[in-house]
Phi, psi and omega in degrees: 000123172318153136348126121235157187247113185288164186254135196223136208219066171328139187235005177133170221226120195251173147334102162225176196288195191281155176064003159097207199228134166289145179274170151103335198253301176330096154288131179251119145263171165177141188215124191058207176314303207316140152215126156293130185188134205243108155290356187097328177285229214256329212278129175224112168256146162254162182204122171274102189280297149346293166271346169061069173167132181324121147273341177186163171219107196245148204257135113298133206309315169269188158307133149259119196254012172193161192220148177208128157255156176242072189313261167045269201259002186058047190257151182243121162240140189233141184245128200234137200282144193035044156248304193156202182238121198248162186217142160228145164296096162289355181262357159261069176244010185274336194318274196262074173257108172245123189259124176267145167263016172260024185253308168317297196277005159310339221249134157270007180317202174240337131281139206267131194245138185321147153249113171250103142350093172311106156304145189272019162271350212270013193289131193250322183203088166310112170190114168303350167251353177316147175238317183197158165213172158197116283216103158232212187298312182257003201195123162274116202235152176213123202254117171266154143264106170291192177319329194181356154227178174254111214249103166270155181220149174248125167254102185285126197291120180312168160280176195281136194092340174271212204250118176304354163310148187244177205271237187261174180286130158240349181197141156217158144208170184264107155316175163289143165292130157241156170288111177321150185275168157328131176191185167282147175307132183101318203216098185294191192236145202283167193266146198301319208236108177267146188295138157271097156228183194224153183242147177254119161227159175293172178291342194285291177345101194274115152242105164349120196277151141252127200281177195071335192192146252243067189245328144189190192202166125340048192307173195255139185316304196301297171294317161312282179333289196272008164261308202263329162121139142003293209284277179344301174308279197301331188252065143023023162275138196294160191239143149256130169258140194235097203249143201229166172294327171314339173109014184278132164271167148197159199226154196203108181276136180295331212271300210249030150238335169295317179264016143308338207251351198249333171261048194271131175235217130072308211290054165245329185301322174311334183240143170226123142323128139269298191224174165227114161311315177077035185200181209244127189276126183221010163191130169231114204237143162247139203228190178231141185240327206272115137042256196292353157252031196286310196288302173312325196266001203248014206229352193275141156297159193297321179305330171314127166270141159287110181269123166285143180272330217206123184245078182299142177199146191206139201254144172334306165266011181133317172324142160210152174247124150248143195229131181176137165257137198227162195248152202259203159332294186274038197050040201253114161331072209228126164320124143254136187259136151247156148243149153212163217269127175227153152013079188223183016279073180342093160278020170162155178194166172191172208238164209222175196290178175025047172071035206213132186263126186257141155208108191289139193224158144355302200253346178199153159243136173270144166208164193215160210223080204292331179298324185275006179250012173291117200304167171248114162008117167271137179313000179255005198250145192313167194257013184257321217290154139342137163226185212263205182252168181294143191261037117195190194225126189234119202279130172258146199270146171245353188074048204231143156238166178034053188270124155274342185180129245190128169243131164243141166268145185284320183204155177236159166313327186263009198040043156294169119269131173240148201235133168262123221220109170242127216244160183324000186236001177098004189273140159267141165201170167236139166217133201282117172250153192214038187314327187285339170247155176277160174241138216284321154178204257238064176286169205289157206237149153250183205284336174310273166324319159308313179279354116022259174295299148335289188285345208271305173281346162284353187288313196280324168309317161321318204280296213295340203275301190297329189293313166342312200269010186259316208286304160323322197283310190327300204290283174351289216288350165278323176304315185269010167263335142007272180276314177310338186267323180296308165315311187286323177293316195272293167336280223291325164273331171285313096084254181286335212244013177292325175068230178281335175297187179316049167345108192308341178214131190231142138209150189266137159265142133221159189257166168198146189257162187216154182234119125289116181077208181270003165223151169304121165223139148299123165230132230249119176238113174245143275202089168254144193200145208247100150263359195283188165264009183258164171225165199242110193240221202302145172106339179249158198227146179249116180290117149248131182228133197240130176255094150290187186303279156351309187260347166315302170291303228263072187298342183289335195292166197278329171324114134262201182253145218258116181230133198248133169240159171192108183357155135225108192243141180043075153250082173268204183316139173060359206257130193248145195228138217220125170240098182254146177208172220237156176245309196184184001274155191284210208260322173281040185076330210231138189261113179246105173276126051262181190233113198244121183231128185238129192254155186216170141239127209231121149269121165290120147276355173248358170278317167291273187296352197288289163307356176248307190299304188238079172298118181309302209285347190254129151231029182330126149258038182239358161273101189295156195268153206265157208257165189305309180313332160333286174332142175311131169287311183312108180272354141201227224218124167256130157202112201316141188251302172209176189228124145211161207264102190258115161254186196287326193304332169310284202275007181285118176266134189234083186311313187334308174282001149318132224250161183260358143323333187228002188299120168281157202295192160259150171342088167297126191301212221257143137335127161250149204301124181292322169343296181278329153325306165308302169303327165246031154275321224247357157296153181309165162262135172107345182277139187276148169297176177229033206266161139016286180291315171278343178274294149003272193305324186277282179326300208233139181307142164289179172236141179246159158218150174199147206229143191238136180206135209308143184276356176264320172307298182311321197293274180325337182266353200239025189269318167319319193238006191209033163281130174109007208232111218303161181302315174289334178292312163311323174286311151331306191292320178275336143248028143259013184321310180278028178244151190295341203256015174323312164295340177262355169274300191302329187273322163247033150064044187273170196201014158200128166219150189246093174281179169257126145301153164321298221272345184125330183288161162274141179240156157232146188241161158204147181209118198239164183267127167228201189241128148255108177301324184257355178266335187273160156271333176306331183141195195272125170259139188297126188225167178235108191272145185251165185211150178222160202221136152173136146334319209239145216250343155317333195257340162283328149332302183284336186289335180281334180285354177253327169301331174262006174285297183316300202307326176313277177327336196274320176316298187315323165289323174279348146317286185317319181308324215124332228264140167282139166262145202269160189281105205245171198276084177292329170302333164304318180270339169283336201270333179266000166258005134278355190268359168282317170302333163295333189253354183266315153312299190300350182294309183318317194302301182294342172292325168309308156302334168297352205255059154197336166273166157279178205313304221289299197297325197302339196303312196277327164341282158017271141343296173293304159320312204260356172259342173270351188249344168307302203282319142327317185276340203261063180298186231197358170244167172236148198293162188192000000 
């Protein structure tokens, strides 16, 4: 193919989103001056190539996603996604014209152009699933998507002057099955690829062309007859080709789906499969190949159809089908098909005067050249016949990037070609072609043509520095989602496989009271800390989750656990990150214990990857979009860091042990009534109060519980951290270990002490050594009995459950050693584990009764209850 060099002409600049105009949606038209044109939005702009400035822009409700002029009659049709098919009058577009002037200066022209508003009488056929159409004089043709197939409907077209709605259904069939894409339920999802068609008519067929755009065109008899059939031939009917996203070419004579509905058989004999691309058919086109009708088509007037030889389709990634009848071996009339591999991804094409196919890739526009590869006649063949396509194609660079959409004039005045061009940043331009002469060499420049030239190439630089710079940001964000997925493997596996050791990244709770405001709150501060060699960047989160008592027992309850998330960024190596939150007491007063706060660590795997994959911010349209099924299903990946357990034994406070200098004030309880407040401000001095708690306290004996455990068991479980150190004190010491006042219980060797509850209660511990006489026959075994104290039988309760939680763990460990128990009097251990059972029964009992007496009588009922659940806390056996 000669040299060319194109002549390239902005006529003006439209509007596009941010990263530029997505292929597949954008139209260019154009008829005489007028050029028509669709960015994919809501906007159908006209433009006057002459006066070189917008005359109107009409808003459509939705995105327009295909354009058809019907040249004739001056009808414009737009197929607008899930509304339907709109029609305008171009010789009427002021009725509704309303001009905004934020409308106006949206525009990049150079004159500011009305914007009119479509009326929504003007949708001629509402339907939310139209996918494509195509417009001739008398017959409307329409490809819907169903459920799972694609449905052409023929509609027949009013005469010229009447109401442009068209008349009744005259024909349908069903296509091939496809898989719908992915959407919400209820509501599918637009299709990536919108369906291609085209109308074919014979040469005997006067059908109305549409000019400007690839609506339909002219085979030559021969080639029609052998693509289309016999049936096709005689009854001088126009055929629709149907190009699909799956990559089906197939075909439908119009003639013999209309008289299907008066006649029905069949409707599969209706559609003929010509090819399968095996790629999304996204252009069909017809052209003139041969030589010797070359001379001849440069002689037709522009109004003149051109009957075409060569029948073409181009697939998304490059594939293309030429179709052109060629004569075989024995001298036979026969389809020759080629496919060939050209450049892609092809956003757009269109076919040109001297056989030559224009096709647009990201980075460049192309043309190829079906003609110059034609056999020369052999001496047994007709001396008229046809000669074949080139066996292979070699695409030539025009130096044009980021063409979205393309218009060709078949000739110019000057016997060129000219292509009308809409490129990803919104420009319009036209370039002027001279494929046919050579250049002889390296002519002399003006200063004119220099400055030119100039701006042609910086225009290109322009383009390629943005594509440069999409591709690049594309690439970053994987290498760092990457990397970030590499990390997230390795934590995750140091992690998983620590077992029981040390853990490269731990976190520690500990509690503390802190006062805020006018109360006193329990607070929690967990410790997270990076012993590993990784570091925990973007994508990780530190999860706490607070479990009260309550919601722990009671699963039914309306209550849940309270869970604080918190980012965690640039936590590298050695690096420790600190969290304090509140446990309680909550808004009623009351701290319900225990309290379980559990540490996690969460990878957002749809925040990384997701976010590298399906960037919000990119709409590059030199990026292919990534398909859904990528995406992660999961949204990440959790893995527990610790568990702890908050109890009374924690949260017990000792205003006493404060030196008195430094004694802090006491503890305030629970929010008080202002009622009561008031009433015991307005008592005498020296007068005892008279609420609830204090009458509890003076009047009725506290209540104890206590648990006995062997001093040889303890002596072994306390030996490490606590030699020399008398045994009650060391028991005292070990079970505050996690209270801030462990020290000062250790500095004054105390071995009973007395605290404050969260509520406000006294609590007493005390833990003294005794003798048990009856169980061994050897003689008495030394035991350490702990013993609690308190008014309030809720805080003796939690105290005895954190006490008896530690003494589980301390058996359990000392199991696992080995240690033996000494021999003991089993009729002794049967009698007192019947005489539990007994009391474990009468409990049931007084509990039944109470739900069935009256007041008078339950008070003893009560009663009873509470010395059996006394004698129940005092067992009579011992941990060993």
């Amino acid at each position: 193919m000669a040299s060319a060099a194109p002549r390239v002409r902005y006529l003006a600049g439209f509007c596009c989103p941010l990263g530029g105009l997505a292929a597949g949606k954008p139209r260019v038209l154009y008829h005489e001056a007028e050029v028509f044109l669709s960015t994919g939005s809501e906007l159908v702009y006209v433009y006057d190539q002459e006066g070189g400035l917008l005359t109107a822009a009409f808003r459509f409700p939705d995105q327009v996603w295909h354009l058809e002029l019907l040249a004739p009659r001056r009808l414009l049709y737009a197929l607008c996604a899930r509304r339907g098919l709109y029609c305008l009058s171009l010789d009427h577009p002021g009725r509704s014209r309303s001009t905004s002037r934020d409308d106006r200066d949206s525009e990049d022209g150079d004159q500011p152009s009305p914007v009119i508003p479509v009326d929504p009488d003007a949708c001629i056929l509402p339907d939310a699933a139209l996918c494509a159409f195509t417009v001739l004089d008398s017959v409307l043709v329409t490809l819907v998507q169903g459920p799972a197939r694609w449905k052409m409907q023929l509609f027949e077209q009013p005469c010229p002057g009447e109401d442009p709605r068209p008349g009744g259904q005259i024909g349908e069939v069903e296509l091939s099955t496809y898989a719908p894409p992915a959407g919400v339920p209820g509501k599918p999802a637009d299709p990536h690829f919108l369906p291609v068609l085209c109308c074919v008519s014979p040469s005997g067929s006067r059908v109305p062309d549409l000019l400007g755009g690839p609506g339909g065109f002219t085979l030559e008899d021969a080639l029609f007859g052998l693509l289309f059939g016999a049936d096709a031939t005689l009854l001088q009917s126009p055929v629709v080709l149907c190009g699909l996203p799956d990559g089906q070419l197939c075909c439908v004579i119009l003639k013999a789906l209309v008289t299907s509905r008066s006649a029905p058989g069949d409707p599969n004999a209706l559609v003929k499969i010509l090819h399968h691309l095996e790629e999304p058919v996204i252009f069909i086109g017809a052209l003139k190949t041969e030589p010797q009708a070359a001379e001849a088509a440069e002689n037709f007037l522009p109004d003149e159809d051109v009957h075409s030889d060569c029948l073409v389709a181009l697939g998304h990634h490059g594939r293309m089908l030429a179709i052109k009848a060629s004569w075989d071996e024995s001298g036979k009339l026969v389809p020759e098909l080629r496919e060939y591999c050209l450049p892609g991804p092809v956003l757009c094409a269109a076919c040109g005067g001297g056989g030559r196919v224009y096709h647009s890739t990201p980075s460049d526009l192309c043309v190829v050249d079906l003609s110059r590869g034609s056999t020369p006649l052999g001496p047994e063949q007709p001396e008229e016949g046809p000669g074949g396509l080139p066996p292979m194609l070699c695409p030539a660079s025009l130096n044009i990037c980021s063409v979205v959409s393309l218009s060709a004039s078949p000739r110019t005045h000057e016997g060129g070609t000219k292509l009308l061009a809409l490129s990803a940043k919104g420009r319009l331009m036209t370039c002027s072609l001279d494929l046919d002469s050579e250049i002889p060499g390296p002519a002399r420049m003006t200063t004119e043509s220099a400055g030119r030239k100039i701006k042609e190439l910086l225009s290109g630089i322009g383009d390629i520095s943005e594509r440069v710079s999409f591709l690049k940001k594309a690439v970053d964000q994987r290498n760092k989602a990457l990397t970030s997925l590499n990390e997230a493997m390795n934590v995750s596996c140091a992690l998983l496989s620590s077992g029981a050791g040390p853990r490269p990244i731990s976190c520690t709770t500990s509690t503390t009271w802190s006062r805020l405001q006018t109360q006193d709150m329990l607070m929690a501060t967990c410790v997270l800390e990076n012993s590993s060699s990784f570091s925990l960047d973007q994508g990780w989160t530190l999860c706490i989750q607070v479990l009260t008592s309550s919601c722990a027992l009671d699963l039914d309850s309306a209550c849940s656990a309270i869970t604080y998330t918190i980012p965690v960024d640039q936590l590298g190596p050695g690096a420790r990150r600190e969290v304090t939150l509140p446990l309680g007491p909550g808004e009623n007063g009351g701290l319900d214990l225990p309290v379980t706060v559990s540490c996690t660590l969460f990878y957002s795997l749809r925040e990384v990857v997701g976010g590298a994959l399906a960037p919000s911010d990119s709409e590059d349209p030199f990026l292919d979009e990534c398909p859904s099924d990528v995406l992660p299903e999961q949204e990440g990946v959790c893995l527990p860091l610790s568990r702890h357990t908050v109890d009374m034994l924690q949260c017990l406070r000792f205003p006493g042990l404060a030196p008195p200098h430094t004694r802090a004030p006491s503890p305030l309880g629970p929010t008080r009534d202002p009622v009561a407040t008031f009433l015991e401000t307005c008592r005498e001095p020296g007068s005892q109060p008279a609420g609830p708690a204090s009458l509890r306290a003076e009047f009725l004996p506290p209540s104890v519980a206590s648990i006995k455990v062997s001093a040889e068991l303890l002596r072994a479980a306390l030996k490490d951290g606590h030699s020399g150190v008398p045994l009650c004190c060391a028991t005292l010491q070990w079970l505050l270990a996690e209270n801030a006042a462990v020290d000062i219980v250790r500095a004054r060797a105390l071995s009973s002490i007395q605290g404050v509850a969260p509520d406000g209660a006294d609590v007493h511990l005390i833990v003294r050594e005794v003798a048990m006489t009856d169980l061994c026959p050897a003689g008495p075994i030394q035991a350490v009995e702990i013993q609690v104290e308190s008014s309030s039988l809720a805080d003796i309760c939690r105290a005895h459950h954190a006490v008896v939680g530690r003494m589980q763990t301390m058996v359990t460990e000392q199991a696992a050693q080995g240690s033996s128990a000494p021999d003991l009097r089993v009729q002794y251990l049967r009698q007192i584990h019947a005489n539990h059972e007994t009391l474990l029964r009468e409990v049931q009992t007084l509990r039944d009764r109470l739900c069935t007496e009256d007041e008078a009588s339950s008070c003893a009922t009560a009663q009873r209850l509470l010395q059996v659940y006394r004698q129940l806390r005092h067992p009579s056996l011992i941990l060993l």
